[in-house]
VOPAGU-2260 file (C-alpha; in pm, 1 decimal, decimal comma):
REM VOPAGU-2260
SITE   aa  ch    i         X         Y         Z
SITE  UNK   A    0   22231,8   13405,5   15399,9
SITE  UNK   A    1   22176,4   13063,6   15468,3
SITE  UNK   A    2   21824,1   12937,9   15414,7
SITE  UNK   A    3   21679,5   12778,9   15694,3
SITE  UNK   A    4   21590,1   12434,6   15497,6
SITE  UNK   A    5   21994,8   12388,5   15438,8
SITE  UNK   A    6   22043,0   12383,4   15853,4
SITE  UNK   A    7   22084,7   12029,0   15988,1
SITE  UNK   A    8   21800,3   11921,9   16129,8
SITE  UNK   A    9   21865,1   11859,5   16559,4
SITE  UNK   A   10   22010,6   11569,5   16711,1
SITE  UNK   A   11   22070,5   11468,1   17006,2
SITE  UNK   A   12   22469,1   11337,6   17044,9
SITE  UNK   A   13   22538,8   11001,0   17152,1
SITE  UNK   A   14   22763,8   10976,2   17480,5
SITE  UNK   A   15   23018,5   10705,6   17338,4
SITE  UNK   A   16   23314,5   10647,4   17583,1
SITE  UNK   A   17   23419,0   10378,0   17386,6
SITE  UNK   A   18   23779,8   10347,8   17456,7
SITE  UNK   A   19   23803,4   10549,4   17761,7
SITE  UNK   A   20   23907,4   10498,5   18080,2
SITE  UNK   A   21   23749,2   10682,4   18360,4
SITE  UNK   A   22   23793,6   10715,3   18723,2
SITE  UNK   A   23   23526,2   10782,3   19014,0
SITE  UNK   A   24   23580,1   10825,8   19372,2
SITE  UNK   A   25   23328,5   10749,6   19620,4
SITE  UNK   A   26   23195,7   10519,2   19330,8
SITE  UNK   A   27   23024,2   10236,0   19604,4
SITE  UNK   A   28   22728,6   10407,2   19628,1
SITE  UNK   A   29   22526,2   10720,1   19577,9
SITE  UNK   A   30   22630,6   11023,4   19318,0
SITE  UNK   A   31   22944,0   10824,0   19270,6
SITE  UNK   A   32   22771,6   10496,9   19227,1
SITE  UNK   A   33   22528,9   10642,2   18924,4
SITE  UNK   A   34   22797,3   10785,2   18791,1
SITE  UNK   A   35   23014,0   10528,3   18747,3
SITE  UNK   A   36   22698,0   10296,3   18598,1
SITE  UNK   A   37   22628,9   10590,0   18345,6
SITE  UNK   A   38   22991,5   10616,4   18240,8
SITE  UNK   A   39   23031,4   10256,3   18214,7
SITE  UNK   A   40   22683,3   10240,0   17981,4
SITE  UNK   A   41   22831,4   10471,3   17765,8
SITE  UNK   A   42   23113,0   10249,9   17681,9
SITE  UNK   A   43   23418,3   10325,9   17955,7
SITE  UNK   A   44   23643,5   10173,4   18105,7
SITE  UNK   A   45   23554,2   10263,5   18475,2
SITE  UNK   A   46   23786,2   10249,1   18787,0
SITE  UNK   A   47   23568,0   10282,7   19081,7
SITE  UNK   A   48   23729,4   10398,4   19345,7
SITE  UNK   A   49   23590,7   10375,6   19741,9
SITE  UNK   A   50   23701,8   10248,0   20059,3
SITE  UNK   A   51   23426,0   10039,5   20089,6
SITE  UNK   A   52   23473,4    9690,5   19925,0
SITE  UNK   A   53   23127,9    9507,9   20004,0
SITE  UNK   A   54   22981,8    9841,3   19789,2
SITE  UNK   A   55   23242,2    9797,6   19532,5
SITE  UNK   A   56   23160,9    9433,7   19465,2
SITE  UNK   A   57   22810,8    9528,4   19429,0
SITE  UNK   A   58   22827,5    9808,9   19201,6
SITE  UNK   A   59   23021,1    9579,4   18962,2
SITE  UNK   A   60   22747,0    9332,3   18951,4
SITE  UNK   A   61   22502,1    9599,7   18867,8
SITE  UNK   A   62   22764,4    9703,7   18598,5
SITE  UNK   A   63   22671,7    9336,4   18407,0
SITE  UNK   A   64   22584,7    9385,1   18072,3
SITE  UNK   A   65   22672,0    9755,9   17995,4
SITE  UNK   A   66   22862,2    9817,4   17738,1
SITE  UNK   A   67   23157,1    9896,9   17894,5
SITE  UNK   A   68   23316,5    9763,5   18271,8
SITE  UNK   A   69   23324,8    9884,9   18615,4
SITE  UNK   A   70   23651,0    9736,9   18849,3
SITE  UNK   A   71   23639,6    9813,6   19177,2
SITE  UNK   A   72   23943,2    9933,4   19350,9
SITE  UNK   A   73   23956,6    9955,8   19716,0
SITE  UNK   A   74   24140,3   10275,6   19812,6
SITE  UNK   A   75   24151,7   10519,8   20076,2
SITE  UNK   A   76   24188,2   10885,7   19939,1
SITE  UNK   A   77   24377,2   11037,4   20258,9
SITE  UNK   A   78   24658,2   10801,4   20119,0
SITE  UNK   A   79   24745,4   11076,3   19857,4
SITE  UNK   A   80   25051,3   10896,8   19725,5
SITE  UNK   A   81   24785,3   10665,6   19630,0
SITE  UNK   A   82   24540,5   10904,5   19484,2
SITE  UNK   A   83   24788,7   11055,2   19297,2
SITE  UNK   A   84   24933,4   10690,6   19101,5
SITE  UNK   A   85   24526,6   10546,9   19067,1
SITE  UNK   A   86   24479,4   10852,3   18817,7
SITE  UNK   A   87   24737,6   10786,6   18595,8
SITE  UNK   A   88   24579,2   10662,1   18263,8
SITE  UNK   A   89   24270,7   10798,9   18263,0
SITE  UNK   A   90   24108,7   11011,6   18006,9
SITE  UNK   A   91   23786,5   11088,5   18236,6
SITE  UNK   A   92   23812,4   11205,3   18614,6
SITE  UNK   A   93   23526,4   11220,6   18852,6
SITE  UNK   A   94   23581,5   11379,5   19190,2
SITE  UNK   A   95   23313,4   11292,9   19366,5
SITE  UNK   A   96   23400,6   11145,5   19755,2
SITE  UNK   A   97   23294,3   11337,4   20016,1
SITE  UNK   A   98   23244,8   11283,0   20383,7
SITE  UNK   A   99   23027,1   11546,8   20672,1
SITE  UNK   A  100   22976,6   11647,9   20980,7
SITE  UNK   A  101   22759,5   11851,0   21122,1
SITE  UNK   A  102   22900,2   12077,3   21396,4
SITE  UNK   A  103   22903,5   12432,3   21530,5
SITE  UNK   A  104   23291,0   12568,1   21446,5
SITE  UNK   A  105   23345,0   12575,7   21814,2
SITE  UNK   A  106   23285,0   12208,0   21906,1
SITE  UNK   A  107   23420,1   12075,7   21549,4
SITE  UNK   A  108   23666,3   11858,3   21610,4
SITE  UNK   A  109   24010,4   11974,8   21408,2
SITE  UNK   A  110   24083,7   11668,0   21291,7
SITE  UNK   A  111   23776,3   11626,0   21138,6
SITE  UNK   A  112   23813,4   11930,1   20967,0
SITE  UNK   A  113   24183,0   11790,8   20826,5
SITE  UNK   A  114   24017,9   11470,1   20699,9
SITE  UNK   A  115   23746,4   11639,4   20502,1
SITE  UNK   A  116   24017,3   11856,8   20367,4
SITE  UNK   A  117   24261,3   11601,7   20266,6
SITE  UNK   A  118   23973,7   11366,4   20111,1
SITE  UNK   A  119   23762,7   11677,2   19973,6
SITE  UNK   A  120   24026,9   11897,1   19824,0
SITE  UNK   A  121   24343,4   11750,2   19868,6
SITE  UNK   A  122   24275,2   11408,0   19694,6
SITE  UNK   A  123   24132,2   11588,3   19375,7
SITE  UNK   A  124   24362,9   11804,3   19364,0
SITE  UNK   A  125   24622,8   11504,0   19337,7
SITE  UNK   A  126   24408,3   11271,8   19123,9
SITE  UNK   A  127   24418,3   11628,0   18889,4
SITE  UNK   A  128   24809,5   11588,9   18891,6
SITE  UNK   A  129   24807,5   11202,0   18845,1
SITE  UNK   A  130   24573,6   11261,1   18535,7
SITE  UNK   A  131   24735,3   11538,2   18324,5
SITE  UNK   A  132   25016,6   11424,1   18170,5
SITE  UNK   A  133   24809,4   11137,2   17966,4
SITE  UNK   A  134   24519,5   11380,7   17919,6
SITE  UNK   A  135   24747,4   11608,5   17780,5
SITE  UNK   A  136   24951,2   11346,3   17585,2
SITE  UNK   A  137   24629,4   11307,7   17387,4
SITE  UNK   A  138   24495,5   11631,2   17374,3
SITE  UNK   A  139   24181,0   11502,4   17541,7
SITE  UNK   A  140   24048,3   11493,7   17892,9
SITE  UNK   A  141   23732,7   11528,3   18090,6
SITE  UNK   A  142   23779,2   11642,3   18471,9
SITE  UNK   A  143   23415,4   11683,8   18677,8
SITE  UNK   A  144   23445,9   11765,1   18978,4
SITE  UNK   A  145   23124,0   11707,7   19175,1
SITE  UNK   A  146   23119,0   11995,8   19397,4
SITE  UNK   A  147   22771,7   12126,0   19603,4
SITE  UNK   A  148   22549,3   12419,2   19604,7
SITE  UNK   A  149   22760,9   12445,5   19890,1
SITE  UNK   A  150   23066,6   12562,7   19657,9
SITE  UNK   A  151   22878,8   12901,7   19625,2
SITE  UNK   A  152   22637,0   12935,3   19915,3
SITE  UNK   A  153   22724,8   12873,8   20310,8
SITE  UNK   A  154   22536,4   12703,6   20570,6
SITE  UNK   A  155   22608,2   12713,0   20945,2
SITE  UNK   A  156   22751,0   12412,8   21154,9
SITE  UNK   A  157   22946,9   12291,3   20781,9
SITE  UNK   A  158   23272,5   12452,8   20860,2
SITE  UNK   A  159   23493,3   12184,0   20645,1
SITE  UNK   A  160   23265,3   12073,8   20384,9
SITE  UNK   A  161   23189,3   12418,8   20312,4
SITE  UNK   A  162   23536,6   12497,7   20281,3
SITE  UNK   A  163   23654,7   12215,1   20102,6
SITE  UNK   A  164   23384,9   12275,3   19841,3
SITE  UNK   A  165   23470,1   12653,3   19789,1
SITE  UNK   A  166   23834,0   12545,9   19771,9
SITE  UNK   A  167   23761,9   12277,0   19500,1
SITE  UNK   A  168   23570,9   12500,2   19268,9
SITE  UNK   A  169   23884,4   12719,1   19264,8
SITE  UNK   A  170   24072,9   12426,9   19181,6
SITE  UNK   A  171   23824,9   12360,6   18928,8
SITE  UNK   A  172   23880,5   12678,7   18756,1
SITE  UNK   A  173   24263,7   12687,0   18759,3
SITE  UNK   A  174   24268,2   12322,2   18625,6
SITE  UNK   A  175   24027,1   12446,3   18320,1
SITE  UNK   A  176   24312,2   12745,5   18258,6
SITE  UNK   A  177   24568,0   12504,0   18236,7
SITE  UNK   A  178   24421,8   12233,8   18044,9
SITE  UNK   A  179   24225,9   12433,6   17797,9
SITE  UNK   A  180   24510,6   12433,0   17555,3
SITE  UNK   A  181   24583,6   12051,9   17611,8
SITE  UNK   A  182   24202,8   11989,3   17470,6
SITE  UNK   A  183   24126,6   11902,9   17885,7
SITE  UNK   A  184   23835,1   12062,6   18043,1
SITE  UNK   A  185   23736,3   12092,8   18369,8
SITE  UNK   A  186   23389,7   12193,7   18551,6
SITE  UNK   A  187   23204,3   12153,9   18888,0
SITE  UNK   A  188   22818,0   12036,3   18910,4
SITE  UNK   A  189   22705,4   12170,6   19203,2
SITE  UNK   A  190   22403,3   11994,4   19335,0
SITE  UNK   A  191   22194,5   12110,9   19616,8
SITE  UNK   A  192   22020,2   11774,3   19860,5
SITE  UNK   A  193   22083,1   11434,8   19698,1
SITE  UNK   A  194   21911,3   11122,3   19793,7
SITE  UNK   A  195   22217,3   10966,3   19946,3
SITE  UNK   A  196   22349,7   10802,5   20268,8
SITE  UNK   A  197   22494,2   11148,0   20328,6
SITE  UNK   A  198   22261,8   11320,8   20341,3
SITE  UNK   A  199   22038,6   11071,1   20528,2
SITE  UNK   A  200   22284,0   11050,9   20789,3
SITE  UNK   A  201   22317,0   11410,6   20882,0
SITE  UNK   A  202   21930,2   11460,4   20977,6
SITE  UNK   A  203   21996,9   11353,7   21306,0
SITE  UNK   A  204   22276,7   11590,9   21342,8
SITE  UNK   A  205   22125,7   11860,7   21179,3
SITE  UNK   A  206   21791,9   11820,9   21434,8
SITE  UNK   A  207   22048,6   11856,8   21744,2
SITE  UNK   A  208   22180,3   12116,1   21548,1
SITE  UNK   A  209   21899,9   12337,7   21493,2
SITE  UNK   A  210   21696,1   12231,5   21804,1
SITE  UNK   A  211   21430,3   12030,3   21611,3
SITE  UNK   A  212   21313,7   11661,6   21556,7
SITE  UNK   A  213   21454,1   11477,8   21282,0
SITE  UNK   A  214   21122,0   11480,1   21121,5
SITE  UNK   A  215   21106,2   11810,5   21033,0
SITE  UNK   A  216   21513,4   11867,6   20922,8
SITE  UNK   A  217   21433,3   11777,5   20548,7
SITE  UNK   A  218   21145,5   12055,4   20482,3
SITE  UNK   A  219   21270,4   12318,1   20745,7
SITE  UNK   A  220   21677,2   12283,6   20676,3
SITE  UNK   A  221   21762,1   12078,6   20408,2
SITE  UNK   A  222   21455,4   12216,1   20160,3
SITE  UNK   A  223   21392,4   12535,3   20336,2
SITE  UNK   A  224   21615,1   12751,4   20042,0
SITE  UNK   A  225   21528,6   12569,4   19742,0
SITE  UNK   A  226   21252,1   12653,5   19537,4
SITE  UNK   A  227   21184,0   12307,3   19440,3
SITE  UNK   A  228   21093,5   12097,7   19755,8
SITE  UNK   A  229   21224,1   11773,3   19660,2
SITE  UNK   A  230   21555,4   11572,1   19691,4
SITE  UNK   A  231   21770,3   11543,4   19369,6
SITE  UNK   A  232   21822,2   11154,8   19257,0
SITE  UNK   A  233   22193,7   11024,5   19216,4
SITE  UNK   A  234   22094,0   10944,2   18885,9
SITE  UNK   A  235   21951,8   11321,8   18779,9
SITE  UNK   A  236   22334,4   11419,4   18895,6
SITE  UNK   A  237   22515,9   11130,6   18669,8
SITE  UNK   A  238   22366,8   11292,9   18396,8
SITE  UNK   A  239   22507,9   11638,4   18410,5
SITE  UNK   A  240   22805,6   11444,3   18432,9
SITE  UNK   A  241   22780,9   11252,9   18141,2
SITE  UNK   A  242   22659,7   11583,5   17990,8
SITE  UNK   A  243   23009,1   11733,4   18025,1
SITE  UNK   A  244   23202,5   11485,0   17904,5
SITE  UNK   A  245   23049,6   11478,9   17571,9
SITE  UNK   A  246   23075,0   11634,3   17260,8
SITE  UNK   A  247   22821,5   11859,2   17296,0
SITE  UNK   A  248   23013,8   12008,0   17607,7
SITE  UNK   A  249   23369,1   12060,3   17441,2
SITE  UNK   A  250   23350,5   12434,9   17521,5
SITE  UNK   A  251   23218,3   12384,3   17870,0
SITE  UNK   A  252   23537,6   12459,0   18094,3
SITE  UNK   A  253   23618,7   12664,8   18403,8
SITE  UNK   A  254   23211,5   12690,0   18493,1
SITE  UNK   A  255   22983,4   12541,0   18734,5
SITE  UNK   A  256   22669,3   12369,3   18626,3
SITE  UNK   A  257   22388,6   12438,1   18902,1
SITE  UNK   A  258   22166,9   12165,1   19013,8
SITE  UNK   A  259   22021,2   12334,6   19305,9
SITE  UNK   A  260   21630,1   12311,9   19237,9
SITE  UNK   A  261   21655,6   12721,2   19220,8
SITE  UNK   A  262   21854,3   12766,2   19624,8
SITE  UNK   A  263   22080,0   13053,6   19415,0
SITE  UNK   A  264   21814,9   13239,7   19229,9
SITE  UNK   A  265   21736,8   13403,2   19594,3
């Protein structure tokens, strides 16, 4: 038996992207924003990856001085095609765009419910296919896909986004099947309320919704299942993602890591 003097001592492993290139979607601001600074301080080569150019441009000045670079890229994700050829390269892949809207199913408009489909679970699933063959040239490659609390638990009036997230955790999964014998892995983080302009921009929906003023959607809807009655920071989410692409995380695949403030312990 090994005594327990002869065990290394513990450490805590470096995140070094040095090298890398990763891509981020909905990188101008928000979960995709952090993420794309954290991945960039930790050495990589980011593409970020919005429609949004005015956020773009600003998330690369932030980037000055890190140790690695962020370059914007103005793209629209229903343009699949697109999608699909941006990914090509890229050892890292963060799905993280999202759009919502707040509706009963009977008054949500259908092709609203297409959009959020094509940009929530389509796109990924063809910035997966645009990835793979150089992740699995290498034998290396990080996929996160940044999925929701709502990938495992409902709410009413989210009809798409609700769908699309279920849907991408099961692409999620069957990506981490696939890839596990290429050296790729691939996992959700599934966050419950972020401070974002999402989220901020459904309280007004979510009060016609439910019948009650805005100033009481955040503690009676948004906080009402969660255990811990605050909103998670973009940041606090960048770094469960930086968690899975390191070393430490190599035999992390196929699994969801839960950032819901305790919403699925009920």
């Amino acid at each position: 038996m090994t005594s327990s003097s002869a065990l290394p001592g513990p450490h805590a492993p470096t995140l070094d992207l040095g090298g890398r290139t990763a891509l981020v979607t909905g990188a101008a601001g928000g979960i995709g924003g952090a993420c794309a600074l954290r991945l960039a301080a930790a050495g990589a080569k980011v593409r970020a990856v919005d429609r949004d150019a005015a956020g773009l441009a600003s998330l690369a000045e932030r980037a000055a001085g890190l140790a690695g670079t962020v370059e914007p890229q103005v793209l629209d994700l229903t343009d699949l095609d697109a999608a699909e050829h941006a990914a090509a390269g890229t050892d890292v892949l963060v799905n993280n765009a999202g759009i919502q809207l707040v509706r009963p199913i009977e008054e949500f408009p259908p092709e609203v419910f297409h959009t959020v489909l094509t940009v929530m679970l389509e796109a990924p699933f063809r910035l997966i296919r645009g990835a793979l063959p150089h992740m699995y040239g290498q034998g290396w490659g990080r996929i996160v896909n940044v999925s929701s609390v709502h990938g495992l638990r409902a709410s009413a009036y989210k009809a798409a986004y609700v769908a699309a997230k279920h849907g991408l955790e099961g692409l999620s999964k069957t990506a981490a099947l696939e890839g596990a014998p290429h050296g790729v892995t691939s996992n959700c983080v599934n966050p419950a309320y972020v401070r974002t302009p999402l989220v901020e921009r459904q309280i007004t929906d979510q009060a016609r919704a439910h019948g009650i003023p805005e100033e009481r959607v955040v503690s009676e809807v948004l906080l009402q299942d969660s255990a811990l009655k605050r909103l998670i920071e973009p940041e606090e989410v960048a770094e469960a993602v930086a968690y899975l692409c390191g070393p430490q995380a190599s035999f992390v695949t196929g699994t969801s890591l839960v950032l819901d403030g305790g919403w699925t312990a009920h």
